[in-house]
N, CA, C and O atoms as CSV, one atom per row, in Angstrom:
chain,resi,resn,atom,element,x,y,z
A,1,UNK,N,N,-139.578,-95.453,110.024
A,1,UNK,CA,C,-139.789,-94.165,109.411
A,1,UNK,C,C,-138.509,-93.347,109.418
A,1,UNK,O,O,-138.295,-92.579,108.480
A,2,UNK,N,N,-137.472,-93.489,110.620
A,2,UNK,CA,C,-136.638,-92.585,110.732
A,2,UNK,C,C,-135.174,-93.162,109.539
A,2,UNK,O,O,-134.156,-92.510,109.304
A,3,UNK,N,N,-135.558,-94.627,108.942
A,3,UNK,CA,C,-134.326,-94.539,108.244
A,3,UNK,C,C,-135.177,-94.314,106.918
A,3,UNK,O,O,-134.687,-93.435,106.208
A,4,UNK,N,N,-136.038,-94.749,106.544
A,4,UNK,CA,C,-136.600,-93.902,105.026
A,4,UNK,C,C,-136.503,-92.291,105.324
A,4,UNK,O,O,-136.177,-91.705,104.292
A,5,UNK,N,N,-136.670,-91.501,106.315
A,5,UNK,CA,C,-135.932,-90.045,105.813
A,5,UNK,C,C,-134.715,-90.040,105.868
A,5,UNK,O,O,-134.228,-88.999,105.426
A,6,UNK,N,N,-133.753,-91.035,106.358
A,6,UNK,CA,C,-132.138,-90.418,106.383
A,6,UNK,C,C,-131.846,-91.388,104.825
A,6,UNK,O,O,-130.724,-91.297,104.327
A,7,UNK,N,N,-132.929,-92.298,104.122
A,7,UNK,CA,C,-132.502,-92.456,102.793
A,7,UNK,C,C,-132.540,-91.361,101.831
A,7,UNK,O,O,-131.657,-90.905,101.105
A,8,UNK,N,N,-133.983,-90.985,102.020
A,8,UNK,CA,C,-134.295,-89.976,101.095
A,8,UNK,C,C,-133.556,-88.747,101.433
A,8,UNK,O,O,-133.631,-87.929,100.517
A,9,UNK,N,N,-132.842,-88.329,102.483
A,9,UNK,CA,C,-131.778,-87.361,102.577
A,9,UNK,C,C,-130.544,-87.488,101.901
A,9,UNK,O,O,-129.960,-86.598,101.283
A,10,UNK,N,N,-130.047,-89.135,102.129
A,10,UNK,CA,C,-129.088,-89.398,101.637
A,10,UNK,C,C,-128.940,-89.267,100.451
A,10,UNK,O,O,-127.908,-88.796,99.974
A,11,UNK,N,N,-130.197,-89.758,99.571
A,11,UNK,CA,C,-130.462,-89.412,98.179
A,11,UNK,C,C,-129.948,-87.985,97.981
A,11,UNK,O,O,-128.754,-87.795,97.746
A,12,UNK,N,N,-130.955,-86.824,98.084
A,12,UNK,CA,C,-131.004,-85.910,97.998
A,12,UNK,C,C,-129.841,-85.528,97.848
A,12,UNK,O,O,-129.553,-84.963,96.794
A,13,UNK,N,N,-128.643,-85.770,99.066
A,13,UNK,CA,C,-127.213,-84.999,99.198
A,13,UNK,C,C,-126.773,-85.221,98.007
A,13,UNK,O,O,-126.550,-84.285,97.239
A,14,UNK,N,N,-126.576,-86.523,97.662
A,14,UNK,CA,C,-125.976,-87.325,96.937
A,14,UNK,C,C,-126.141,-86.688,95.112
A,14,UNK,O,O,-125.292,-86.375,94.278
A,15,UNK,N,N,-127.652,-86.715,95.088
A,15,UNK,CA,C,-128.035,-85.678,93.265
A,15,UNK,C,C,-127.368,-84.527,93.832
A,15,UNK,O,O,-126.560,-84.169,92.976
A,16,UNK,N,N,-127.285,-83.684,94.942
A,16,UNK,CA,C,-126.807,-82.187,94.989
A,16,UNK,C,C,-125.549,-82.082,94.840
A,16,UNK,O,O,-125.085,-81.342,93.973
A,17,UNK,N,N,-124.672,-82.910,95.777
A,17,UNK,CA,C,-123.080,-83.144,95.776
A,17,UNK,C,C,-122.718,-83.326,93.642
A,17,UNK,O,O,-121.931,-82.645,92.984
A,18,UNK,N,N,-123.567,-84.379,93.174
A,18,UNK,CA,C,-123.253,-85.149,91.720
A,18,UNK,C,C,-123.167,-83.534,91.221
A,18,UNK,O,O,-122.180,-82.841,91.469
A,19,UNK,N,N,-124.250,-83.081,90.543
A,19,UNK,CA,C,-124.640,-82.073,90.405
A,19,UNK,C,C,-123.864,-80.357,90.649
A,19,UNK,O,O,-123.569,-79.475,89.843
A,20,UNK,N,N,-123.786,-80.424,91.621
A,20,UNK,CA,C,-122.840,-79.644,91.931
A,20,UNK,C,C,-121.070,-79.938,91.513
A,20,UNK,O,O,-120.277,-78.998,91.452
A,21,UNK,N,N,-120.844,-80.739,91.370
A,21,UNK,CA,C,-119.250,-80.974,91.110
A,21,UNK,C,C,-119.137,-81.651,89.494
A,21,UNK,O,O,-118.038,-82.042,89.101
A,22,UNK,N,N,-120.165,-81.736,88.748
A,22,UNK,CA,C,-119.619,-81.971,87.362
A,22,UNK,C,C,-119.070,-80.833,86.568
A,22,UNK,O,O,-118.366,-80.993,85.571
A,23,UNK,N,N,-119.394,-79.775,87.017
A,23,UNK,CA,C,-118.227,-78.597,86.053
A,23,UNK,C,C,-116.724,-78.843,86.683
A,23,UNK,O,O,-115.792,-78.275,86.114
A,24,UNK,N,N,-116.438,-79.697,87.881
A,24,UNK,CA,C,-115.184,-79.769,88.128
A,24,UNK,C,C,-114.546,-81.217,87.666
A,24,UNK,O,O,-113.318,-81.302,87.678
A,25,UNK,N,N,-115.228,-82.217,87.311
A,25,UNK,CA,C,-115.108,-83.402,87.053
A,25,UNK,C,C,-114.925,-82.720,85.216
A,25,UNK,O,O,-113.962,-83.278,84.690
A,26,UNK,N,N,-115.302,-82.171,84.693
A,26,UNK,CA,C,-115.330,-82.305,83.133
A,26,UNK,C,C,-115.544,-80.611,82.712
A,26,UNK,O,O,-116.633,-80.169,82.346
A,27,UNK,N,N,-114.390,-79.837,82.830
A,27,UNK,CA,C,-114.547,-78.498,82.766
A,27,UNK,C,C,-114.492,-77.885,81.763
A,27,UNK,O,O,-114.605,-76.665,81.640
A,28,UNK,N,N,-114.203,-79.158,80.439
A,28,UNK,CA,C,-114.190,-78.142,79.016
A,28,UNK,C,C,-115.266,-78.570,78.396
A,28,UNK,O,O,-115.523,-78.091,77.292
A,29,UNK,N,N,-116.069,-79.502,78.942
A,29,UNK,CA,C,-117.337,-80.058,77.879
A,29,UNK,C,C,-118.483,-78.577,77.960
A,29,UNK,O,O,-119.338,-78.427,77.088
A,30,UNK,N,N,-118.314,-77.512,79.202
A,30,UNK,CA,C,-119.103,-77.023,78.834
A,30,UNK,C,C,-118.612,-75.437,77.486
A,30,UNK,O,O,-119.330,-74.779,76.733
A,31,UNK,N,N,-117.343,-75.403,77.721
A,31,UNK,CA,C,-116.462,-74.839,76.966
A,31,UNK,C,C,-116.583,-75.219,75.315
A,31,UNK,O,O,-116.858,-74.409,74.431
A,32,UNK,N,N,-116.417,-76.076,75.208
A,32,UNK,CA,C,-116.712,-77.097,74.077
A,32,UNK,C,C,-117.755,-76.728,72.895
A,32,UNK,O,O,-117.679,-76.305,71.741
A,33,UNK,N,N,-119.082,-77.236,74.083
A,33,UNK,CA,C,-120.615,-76.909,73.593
A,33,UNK,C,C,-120.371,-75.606,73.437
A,33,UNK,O,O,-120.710,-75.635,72.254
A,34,UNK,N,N,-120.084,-74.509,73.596
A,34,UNK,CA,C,-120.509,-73.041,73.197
A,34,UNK,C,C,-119.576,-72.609,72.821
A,34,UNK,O,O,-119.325,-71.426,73.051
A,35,UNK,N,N,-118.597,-73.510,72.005
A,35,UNK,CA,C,-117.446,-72.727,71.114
A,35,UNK,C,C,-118.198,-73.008,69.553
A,35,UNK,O,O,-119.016,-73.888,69.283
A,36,UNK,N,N,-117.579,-71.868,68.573
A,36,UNK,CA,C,-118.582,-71.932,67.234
A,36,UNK,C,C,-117.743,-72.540,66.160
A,36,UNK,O,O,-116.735,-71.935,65.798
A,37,UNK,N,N,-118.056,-73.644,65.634
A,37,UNK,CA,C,-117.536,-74.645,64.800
A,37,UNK,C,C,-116.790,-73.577,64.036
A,37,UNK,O,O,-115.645,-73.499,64.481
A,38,UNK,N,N,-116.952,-72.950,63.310
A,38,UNK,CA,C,-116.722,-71.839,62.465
A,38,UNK,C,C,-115.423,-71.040,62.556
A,38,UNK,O,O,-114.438,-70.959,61.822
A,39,UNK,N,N,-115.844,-70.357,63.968
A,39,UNK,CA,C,-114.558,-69.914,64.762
A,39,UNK,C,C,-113.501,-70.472,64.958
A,39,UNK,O,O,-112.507,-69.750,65.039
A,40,UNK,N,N,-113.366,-71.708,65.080
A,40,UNK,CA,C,-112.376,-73.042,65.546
A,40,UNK,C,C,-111.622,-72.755,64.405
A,40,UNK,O,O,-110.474,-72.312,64.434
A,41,UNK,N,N,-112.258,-73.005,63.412
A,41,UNK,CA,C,-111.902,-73.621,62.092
A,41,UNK,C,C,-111.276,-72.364,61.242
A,41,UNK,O,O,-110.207,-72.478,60.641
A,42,UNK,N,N,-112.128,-71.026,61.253
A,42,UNK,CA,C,-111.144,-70.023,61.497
A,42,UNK,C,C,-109.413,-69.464,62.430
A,42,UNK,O,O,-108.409,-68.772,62.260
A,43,UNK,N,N,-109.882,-70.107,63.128
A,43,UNK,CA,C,-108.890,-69.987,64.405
A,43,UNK,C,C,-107.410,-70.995,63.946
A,43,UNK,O,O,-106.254,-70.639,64.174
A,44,UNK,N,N,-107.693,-71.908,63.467
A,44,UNK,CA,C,-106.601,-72.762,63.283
A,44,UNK,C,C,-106.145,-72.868,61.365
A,44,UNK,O,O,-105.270,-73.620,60.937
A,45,UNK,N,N,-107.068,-71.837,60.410
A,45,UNK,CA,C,-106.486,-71.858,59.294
A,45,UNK,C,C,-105.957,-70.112,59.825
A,45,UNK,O,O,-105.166,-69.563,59.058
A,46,UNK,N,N,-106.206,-69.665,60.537
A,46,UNK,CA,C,-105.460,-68.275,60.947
A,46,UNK,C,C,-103.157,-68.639,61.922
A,46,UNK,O,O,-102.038,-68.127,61.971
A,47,UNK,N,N,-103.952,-69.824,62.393
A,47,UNK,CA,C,-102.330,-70.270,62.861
A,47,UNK,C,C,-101.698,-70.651,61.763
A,47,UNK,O,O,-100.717,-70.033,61.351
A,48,UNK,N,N,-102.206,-71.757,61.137
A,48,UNK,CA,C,-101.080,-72.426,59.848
A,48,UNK,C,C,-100.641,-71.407,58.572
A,48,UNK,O,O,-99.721,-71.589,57.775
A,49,UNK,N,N,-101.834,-69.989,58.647
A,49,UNK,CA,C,-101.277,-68.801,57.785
A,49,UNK,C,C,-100.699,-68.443,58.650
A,49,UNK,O,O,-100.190,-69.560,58.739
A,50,UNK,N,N,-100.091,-67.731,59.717
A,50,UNK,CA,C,-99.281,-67.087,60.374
A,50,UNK,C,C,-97.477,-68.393,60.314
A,50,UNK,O,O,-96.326,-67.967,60.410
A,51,UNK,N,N,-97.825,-69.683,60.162
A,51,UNK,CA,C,-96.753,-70.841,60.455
A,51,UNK,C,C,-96.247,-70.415,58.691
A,51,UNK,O,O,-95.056,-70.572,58.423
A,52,UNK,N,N,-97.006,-69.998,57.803
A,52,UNK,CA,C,-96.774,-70.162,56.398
A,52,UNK,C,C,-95.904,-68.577,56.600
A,52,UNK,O,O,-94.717,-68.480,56.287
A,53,UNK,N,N,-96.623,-67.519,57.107
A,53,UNK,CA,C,-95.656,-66.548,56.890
A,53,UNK,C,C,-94.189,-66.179,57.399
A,53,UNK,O,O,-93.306,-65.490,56.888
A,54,UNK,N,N,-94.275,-67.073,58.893
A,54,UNK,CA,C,-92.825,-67.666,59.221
A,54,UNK,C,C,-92.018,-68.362,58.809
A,54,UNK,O,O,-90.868,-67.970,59.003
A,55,UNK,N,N,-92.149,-69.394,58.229
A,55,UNK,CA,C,-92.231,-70.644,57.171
A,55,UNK,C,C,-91.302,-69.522,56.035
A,55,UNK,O,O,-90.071,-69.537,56.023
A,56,UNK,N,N,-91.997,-68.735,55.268
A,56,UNK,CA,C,-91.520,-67.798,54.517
A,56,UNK,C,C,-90.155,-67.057,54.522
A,56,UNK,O,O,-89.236,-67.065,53.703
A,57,UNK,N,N,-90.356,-66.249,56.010
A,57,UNK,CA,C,-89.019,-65.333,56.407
A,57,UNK,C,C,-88.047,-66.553,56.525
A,57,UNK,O,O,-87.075,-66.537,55.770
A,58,UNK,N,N,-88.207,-67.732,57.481
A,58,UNK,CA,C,-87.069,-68.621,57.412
A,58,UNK,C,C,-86.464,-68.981,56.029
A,58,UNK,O,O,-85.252,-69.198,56.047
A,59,UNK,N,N,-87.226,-69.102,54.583
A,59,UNK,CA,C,-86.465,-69.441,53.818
A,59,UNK,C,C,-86.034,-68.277,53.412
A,59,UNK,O,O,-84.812,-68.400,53.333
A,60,UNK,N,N,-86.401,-66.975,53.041
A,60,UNK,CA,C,-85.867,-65.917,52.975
A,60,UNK,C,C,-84.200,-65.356,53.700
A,60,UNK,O,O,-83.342,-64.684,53.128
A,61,UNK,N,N,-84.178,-65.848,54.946
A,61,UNK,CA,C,-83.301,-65.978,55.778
A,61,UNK,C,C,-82.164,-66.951,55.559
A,61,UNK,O,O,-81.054,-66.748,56.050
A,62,UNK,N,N,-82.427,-67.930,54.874
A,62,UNK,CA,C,-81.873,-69.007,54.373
A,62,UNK,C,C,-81.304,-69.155,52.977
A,62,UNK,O,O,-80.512,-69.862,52.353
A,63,UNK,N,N,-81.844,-68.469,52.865
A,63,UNK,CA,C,-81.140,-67.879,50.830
A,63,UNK,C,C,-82.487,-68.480,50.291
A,63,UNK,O,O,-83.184,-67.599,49.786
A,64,UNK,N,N,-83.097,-69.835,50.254
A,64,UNK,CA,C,-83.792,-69.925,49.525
A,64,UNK,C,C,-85.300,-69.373,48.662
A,64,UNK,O,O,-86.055,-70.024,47.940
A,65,UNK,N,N,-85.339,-68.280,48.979
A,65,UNK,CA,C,-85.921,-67.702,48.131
A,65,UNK,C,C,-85.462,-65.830,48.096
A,65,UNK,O,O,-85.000,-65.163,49.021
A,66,UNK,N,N,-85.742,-65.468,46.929
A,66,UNK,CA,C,-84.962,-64.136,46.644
A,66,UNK,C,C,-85.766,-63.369,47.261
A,66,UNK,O,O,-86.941,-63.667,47.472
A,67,UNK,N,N,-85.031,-61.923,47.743
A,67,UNK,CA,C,-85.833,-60.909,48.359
A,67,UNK,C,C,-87.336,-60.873,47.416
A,67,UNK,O,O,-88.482,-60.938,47.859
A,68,UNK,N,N,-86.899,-60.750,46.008
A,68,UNK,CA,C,-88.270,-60.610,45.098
A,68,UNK,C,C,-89.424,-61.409,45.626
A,68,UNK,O,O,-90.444,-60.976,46.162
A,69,UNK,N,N,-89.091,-62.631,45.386
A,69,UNK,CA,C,-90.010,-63.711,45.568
A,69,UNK,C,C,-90.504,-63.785,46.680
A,69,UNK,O,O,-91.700,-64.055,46.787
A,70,UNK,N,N,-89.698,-63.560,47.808
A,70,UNK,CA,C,-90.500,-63.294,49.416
A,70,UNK,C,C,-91.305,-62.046,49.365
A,70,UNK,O,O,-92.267,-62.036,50.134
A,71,UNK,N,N,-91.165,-61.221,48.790
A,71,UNK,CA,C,-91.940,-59.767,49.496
A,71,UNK,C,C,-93.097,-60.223,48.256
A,71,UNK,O,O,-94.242,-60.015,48.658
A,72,UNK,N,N,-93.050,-60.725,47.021
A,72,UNK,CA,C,-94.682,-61.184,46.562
A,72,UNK,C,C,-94.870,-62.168,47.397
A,72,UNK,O,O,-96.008,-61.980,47.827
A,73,UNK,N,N,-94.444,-63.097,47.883
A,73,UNK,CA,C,-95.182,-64.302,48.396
A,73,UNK,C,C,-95.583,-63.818,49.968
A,73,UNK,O,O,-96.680,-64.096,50.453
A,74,UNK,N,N,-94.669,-63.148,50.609
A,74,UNK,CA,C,-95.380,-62.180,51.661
A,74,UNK,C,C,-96.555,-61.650,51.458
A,74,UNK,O,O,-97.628,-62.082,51.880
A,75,UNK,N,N,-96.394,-60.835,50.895
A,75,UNK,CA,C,-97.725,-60.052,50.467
A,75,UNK,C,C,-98.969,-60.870,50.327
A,75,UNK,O,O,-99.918,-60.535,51.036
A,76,UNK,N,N,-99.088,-61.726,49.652
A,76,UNK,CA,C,-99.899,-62.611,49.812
A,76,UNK,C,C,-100.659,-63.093,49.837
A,76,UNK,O,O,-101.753,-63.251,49.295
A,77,UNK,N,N,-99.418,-63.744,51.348
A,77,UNK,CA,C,-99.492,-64.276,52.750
A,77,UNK,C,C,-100.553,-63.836,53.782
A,77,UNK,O,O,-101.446,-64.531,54.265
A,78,UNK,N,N,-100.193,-62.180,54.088
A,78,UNK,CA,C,-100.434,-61.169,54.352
A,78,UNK,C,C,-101.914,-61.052,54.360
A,78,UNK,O,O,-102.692,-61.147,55.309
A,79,UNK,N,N,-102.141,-60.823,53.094
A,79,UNK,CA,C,-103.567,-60.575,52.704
A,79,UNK,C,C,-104.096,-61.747,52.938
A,79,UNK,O,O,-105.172,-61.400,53.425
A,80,UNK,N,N,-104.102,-63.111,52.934
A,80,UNK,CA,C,-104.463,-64.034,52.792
A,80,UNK,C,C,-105.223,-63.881,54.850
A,80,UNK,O,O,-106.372,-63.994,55.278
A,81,UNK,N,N,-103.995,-63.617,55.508
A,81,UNK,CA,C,-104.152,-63.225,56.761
A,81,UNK,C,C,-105.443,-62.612,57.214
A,81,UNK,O,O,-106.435,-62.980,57.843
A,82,UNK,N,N,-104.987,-61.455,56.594
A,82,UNK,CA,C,-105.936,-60.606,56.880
A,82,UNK,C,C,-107.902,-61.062,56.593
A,82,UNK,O,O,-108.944,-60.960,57.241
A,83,UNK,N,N,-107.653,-61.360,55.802
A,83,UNK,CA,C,-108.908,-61.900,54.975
A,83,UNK,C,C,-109.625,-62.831,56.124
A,83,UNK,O,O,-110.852,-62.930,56.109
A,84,UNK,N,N,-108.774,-63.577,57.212
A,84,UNK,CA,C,-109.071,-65.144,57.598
A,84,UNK,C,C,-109.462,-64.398,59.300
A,84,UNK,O,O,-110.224,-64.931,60.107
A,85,UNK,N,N,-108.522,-62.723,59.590
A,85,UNK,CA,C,-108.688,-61.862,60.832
A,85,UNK,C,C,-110.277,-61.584,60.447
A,85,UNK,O,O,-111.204,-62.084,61.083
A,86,UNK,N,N,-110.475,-60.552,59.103
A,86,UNK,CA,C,-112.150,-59.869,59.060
A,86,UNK,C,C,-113.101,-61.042,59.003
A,86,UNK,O,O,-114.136,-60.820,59.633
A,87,UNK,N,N,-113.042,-62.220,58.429
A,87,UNK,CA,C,-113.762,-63.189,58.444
A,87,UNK,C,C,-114.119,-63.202,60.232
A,87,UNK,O,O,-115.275,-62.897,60.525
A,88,UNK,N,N,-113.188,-63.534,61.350
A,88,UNK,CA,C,-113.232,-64.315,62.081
A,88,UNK,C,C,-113.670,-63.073,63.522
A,88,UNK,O,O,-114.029,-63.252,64.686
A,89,UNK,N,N,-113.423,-61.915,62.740
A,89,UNK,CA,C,-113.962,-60.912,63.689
A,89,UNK,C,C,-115.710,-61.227,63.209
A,89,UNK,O,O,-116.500,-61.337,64.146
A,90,UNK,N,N,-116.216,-61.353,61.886
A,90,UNK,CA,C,-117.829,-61.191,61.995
A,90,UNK,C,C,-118.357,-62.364,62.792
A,90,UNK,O,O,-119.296,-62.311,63.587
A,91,UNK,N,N,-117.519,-63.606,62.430
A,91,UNK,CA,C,-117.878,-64.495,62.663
A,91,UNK,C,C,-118.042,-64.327,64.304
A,91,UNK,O,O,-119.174,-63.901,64.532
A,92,UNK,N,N,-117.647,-64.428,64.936
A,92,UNK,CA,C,-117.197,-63.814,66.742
A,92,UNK,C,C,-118.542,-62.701,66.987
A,92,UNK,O,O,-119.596,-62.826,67.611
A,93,UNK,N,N,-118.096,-61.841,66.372
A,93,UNK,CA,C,-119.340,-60.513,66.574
A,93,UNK,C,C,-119.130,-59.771,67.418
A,93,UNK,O,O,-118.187,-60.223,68.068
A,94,UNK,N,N,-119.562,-58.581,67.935
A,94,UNK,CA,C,-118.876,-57.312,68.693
A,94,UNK,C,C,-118.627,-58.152,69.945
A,94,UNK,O,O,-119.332,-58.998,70.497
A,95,UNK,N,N,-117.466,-57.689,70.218
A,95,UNK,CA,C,-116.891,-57.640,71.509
A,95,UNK,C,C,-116.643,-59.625,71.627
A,95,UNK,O,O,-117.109,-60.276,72.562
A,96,UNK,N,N,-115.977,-60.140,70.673
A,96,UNK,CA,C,-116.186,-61.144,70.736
A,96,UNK,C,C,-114.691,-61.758,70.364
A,96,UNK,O,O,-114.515,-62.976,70.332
């Protein structure tokens, strides 16, 4: 009798210990699950517009394109920005 309770203890520790230490074994799967497809996808056409408006000043900087042509293609840029910020604020939602 006395080693079937130090199994079923052993058990026990054993699901509590598992259990207890998988947010440290795998700490972005729960990160992961409750990020919003949407947001992501916002989030990373918001970097490659910000890489496009740098992208921009460097050729500006570079001669290849005229003040003219940068401050329309800035502009935009810009707006294009902006558009991808109000999107990604509803998308998020207050305080988000």
């Amino acid at each position: 009798m006395d080693v079937l309770a130090f199994l079923l203890v052993a058990a026990v520790l054993v699901a509590v210990v598992a259990f207890v230490s998988a947010p440290l074994r795998n700490p972005r799967a729960e990160d992961e699950e409750l990020e919003d497809p949407r947001a992501a996808d916002l989030e990373a056409r918001k970097e490659a517009k910000y890489r496009e408006i740098r992208d921009a000043e460097q050729d500006r900087a570079s001669g290849k394109l005229s003040q003219e042509d940068f401050e329309r293609q800035d502009a935009e840029l810009r707006a294009d920005a902006v558009e991808i910020l109000d999107e990604l604020d509803r998308v998020r939602g207050p305080g988000g």
